[in-house]
C-alpha positions in Angstrom: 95.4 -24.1 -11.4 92.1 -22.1 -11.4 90.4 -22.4 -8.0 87.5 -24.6 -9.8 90.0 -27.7 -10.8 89.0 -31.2 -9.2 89.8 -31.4 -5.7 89.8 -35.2 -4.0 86.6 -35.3 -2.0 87.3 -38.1 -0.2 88.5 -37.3 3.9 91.8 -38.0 4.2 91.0 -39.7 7.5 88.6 -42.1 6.7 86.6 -43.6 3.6 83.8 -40.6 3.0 82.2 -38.9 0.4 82.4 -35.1 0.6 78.9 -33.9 -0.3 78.8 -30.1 -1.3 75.2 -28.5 -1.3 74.0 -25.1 -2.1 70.0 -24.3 -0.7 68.5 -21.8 -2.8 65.8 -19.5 -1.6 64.2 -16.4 -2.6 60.5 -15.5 -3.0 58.4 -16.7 -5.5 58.8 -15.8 -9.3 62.9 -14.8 -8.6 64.6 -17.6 -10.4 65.3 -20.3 -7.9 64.4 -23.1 -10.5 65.5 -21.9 -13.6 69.3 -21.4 -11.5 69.2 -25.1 -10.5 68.6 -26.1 -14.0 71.4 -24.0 -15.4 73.7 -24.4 -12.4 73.2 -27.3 -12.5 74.1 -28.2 -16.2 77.3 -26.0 -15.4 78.2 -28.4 -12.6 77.7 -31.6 -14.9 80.1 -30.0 -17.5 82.2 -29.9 -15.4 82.3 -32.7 -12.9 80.2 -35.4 -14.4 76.8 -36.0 -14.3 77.1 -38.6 -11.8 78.8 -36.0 -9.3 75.5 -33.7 -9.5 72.0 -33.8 -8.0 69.0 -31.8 -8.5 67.0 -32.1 -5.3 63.5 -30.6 -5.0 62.3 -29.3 -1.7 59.3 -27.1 -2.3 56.2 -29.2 -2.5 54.3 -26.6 -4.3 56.6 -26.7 -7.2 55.4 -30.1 -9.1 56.6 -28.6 -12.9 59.8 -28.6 -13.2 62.3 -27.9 -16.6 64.7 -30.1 -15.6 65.1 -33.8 -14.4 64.7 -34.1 -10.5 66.5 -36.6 -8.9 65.1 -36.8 -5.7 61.7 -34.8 -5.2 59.8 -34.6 -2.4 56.2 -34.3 -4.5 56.3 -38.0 -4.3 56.3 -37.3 -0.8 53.4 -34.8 -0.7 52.1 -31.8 -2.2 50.4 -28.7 -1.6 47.6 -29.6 -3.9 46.9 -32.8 -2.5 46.9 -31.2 1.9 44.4 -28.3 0.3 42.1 -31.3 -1.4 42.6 -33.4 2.0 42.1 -31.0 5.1 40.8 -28.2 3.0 43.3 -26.0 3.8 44.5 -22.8 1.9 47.6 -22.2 0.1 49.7 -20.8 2.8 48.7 -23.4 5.1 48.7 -26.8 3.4 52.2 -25.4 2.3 52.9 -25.0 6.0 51.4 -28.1 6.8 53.4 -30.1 4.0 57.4 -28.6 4.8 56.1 -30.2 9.0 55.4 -33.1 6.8 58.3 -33.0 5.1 60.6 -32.1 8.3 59.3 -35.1 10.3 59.8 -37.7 8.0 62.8 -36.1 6.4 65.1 -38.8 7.3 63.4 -41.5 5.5 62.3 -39.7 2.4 65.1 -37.4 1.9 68.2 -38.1 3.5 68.4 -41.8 3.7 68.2 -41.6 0.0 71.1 -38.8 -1.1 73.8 -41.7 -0.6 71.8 -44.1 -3.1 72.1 -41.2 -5.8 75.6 -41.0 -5.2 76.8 -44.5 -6.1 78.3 -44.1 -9.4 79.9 -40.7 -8.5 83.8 -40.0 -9.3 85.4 -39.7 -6.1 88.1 -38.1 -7.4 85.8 -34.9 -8.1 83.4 -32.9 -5.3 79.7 -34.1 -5.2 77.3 -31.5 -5.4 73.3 -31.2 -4.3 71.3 -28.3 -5.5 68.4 -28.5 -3.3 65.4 -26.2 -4.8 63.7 -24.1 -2.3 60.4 -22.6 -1.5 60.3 -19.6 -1.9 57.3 -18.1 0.9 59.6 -16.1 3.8 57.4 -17.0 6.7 59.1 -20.4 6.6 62.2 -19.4 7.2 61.2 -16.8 10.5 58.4 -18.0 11.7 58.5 -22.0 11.5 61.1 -24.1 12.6 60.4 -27.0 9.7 63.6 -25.2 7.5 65.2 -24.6 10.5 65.5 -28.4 11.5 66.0 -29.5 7.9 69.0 -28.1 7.7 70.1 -29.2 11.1 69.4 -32.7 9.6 71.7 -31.8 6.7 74.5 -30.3 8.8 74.3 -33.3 11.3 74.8 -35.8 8.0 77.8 -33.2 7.4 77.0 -31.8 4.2 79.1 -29.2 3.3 76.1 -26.4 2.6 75.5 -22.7 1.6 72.2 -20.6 1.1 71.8 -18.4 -1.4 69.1 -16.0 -1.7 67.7 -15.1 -5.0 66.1 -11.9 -5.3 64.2 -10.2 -8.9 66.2 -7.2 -9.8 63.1 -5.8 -10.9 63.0 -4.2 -7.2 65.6 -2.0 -8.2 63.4 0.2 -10.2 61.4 1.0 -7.2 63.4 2.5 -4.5 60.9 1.8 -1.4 60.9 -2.2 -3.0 64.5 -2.4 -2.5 64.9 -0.9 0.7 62.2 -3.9 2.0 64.2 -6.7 -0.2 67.4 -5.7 1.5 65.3 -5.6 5.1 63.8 -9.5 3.9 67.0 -10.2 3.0 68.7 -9.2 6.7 65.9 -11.2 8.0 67.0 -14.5 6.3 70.1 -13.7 6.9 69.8 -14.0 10.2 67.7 -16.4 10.9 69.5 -19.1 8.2 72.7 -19.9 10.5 75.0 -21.3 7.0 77.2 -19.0 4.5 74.8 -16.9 2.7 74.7 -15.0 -0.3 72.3 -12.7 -1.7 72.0 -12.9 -6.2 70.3 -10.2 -7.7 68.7 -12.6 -10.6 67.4 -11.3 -14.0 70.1 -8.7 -14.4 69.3 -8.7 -18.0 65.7 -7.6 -17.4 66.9 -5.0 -14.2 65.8 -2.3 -16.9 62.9 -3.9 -18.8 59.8 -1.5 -16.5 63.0 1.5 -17.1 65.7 2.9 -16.4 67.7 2.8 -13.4 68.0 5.3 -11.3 71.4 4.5 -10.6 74.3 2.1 -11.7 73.1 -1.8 -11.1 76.8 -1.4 -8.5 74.9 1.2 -6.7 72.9 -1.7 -6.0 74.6 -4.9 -6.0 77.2 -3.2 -3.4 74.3 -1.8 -1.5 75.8 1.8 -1.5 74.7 5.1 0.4 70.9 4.2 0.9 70.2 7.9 1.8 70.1 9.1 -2.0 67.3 6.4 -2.3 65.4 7.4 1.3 65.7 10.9 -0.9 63.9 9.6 -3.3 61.0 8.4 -1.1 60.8 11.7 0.7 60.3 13.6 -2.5 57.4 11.2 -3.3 53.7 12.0 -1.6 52.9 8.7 -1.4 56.1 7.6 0.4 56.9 10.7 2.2 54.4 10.4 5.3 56.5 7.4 5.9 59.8 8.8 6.2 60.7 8.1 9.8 59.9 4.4 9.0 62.0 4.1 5.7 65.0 5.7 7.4 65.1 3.5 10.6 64.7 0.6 8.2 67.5 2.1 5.8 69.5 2.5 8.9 68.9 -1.1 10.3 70.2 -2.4 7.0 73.2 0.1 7.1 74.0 -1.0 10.2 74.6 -4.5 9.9 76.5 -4.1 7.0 76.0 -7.8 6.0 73.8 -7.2 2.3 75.4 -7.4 -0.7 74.6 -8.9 -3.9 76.1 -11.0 -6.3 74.6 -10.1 -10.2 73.1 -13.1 -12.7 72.1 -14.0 -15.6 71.7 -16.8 -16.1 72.4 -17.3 -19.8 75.9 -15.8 -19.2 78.3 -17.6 -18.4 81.1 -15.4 -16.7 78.3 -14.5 -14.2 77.6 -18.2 -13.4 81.1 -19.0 -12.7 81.6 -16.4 -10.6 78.5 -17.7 -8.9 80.3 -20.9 -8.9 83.3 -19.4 -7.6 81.6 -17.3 -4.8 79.6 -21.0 -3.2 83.1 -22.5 -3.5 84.4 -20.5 -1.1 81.4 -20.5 1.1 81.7 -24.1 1.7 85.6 -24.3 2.0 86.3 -26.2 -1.5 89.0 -23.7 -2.9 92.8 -23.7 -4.0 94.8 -21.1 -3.2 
């Protein structure tokens, strides 16, 4: 039995629905909606349309490809705080994830069970909750933060992943600050994590690579890439800086990427696969 077969999602203990969830982040422009719509047709294929739920988060992001179940633009929006208070973009989407935060229970979470009703207890439950994407929300304001204390609290089973352009891999001193952004999340998101470089099948589209895309998935020796830096006048007077942050990174050892496509399916399932085990719904 393959480690993706239904498992029962009910506790064994008491009468209650099992909700898996996967948050996924990432700036702006990596992927994060186009992977809940495919993801999220993967999951209906498998477990029933009934069993998965497309929740949208990110009140900036009111165009959407695929049917949102539960979407906080009915909430609020970013266009409508900047129109109101007469804020700017950064700020009215500040303003609207507080907005969001304080009145989560009532617009968010109090409705999840409803969309659950007709769901097949016999196979897991799944939310993919699409993120925003801006990184200051996740270090600098506790609005995420509390959210997903909410979710944890209503014991949803969650996971984070990151989603980062691969384009960054053509530029060495881009990469070196996505793997620093992604430590950064890392830390400060306390759920399983893990970092998908997205758009593998464009990784080459502004040229070649200097290296293998494993060089960069697996995070390898990021000396040959501080090298490269050096050896580049623009970069060079900076070369105490990129090695302490190449170093940082080395350190902690915690950045490693996952590759997708997401029009192939091998690299979806073993996606799939990967989030399984993040949230403890695997056979062995």
């Amino acid at each position: 039995m393959s480690s993706y077969s239904a498992t029962n999602t009910l506790s064994s203990s008491e009468d209650q629905l099992v909700i898996y969830g996967q948050l996924v982040v990432g700036p702006p422009g990596s992927g994060k909606t186009t992977y809940c719509h495919k993801m999220g047709d993967y999951l209906k294929a498998k477990f029933g349309e009934s069993n998965v739920k497309l929740v949208n988060l990110d009140p900036g992001n009111d165009v959407l490809p695929y049917t949102c179940d539960l979407d906080v633009c009915d909430l609020i929006t970013v266009e409508d705080v900047m129109d109101r208070l007469k804020l700017g973009p950064n700020g009215s989407l500040l303003y609207s994830m507080q907005f969001i935060d304080e009145n989560f229970q009532e617009g968010v979470l109090g409705k999840i069970p409803d969309l659950f009703k007709n769901c097949n207890k016999m196979e897991p439950c799944w939310i993919l909750f699409d993120m925003p994407g801006q990184l200051e929300l996740y270090t600098h304001v506790q609005a995420i933060k509390s959210i997903i204390s909410k979710l944890e609290k209503a014991d949803y089973r969650l996971c984070c992943l990151n989603l980062v352009d691969s384009h960054y891999c053509s530029d060495p001193g881009k990469y070196i600050a996505c793997l620093l952004t992604c430590l950064t999340s890392m830390l400060h998101i306390a759920l399983p994590y893990l970092n998908v470089l997205s758009k593998v099948d464009l990784a080459e589209k502004f040229g070649k690579l200097p290296f293998s895309l494993d060089y960069y998935t697996e995070v390898l020796d990021l000396e040959y890439l501080t090298d490269m830096l050096d050896a580049d006048p623009l970069t060079a007077r900076y070369k105490s800086l990129n090695n302490a942050v190449a170093s940082i990174v080395e350190n902690y050892g915690l950045v490693s990427f996952l590759p997708l496509d997401v029009n192939n399916p091998q690299l979806l399932t073993k996606i799939a696969q990967a989030v399984d085990k993040c949230v403890g719904r695997f056979v062995t």
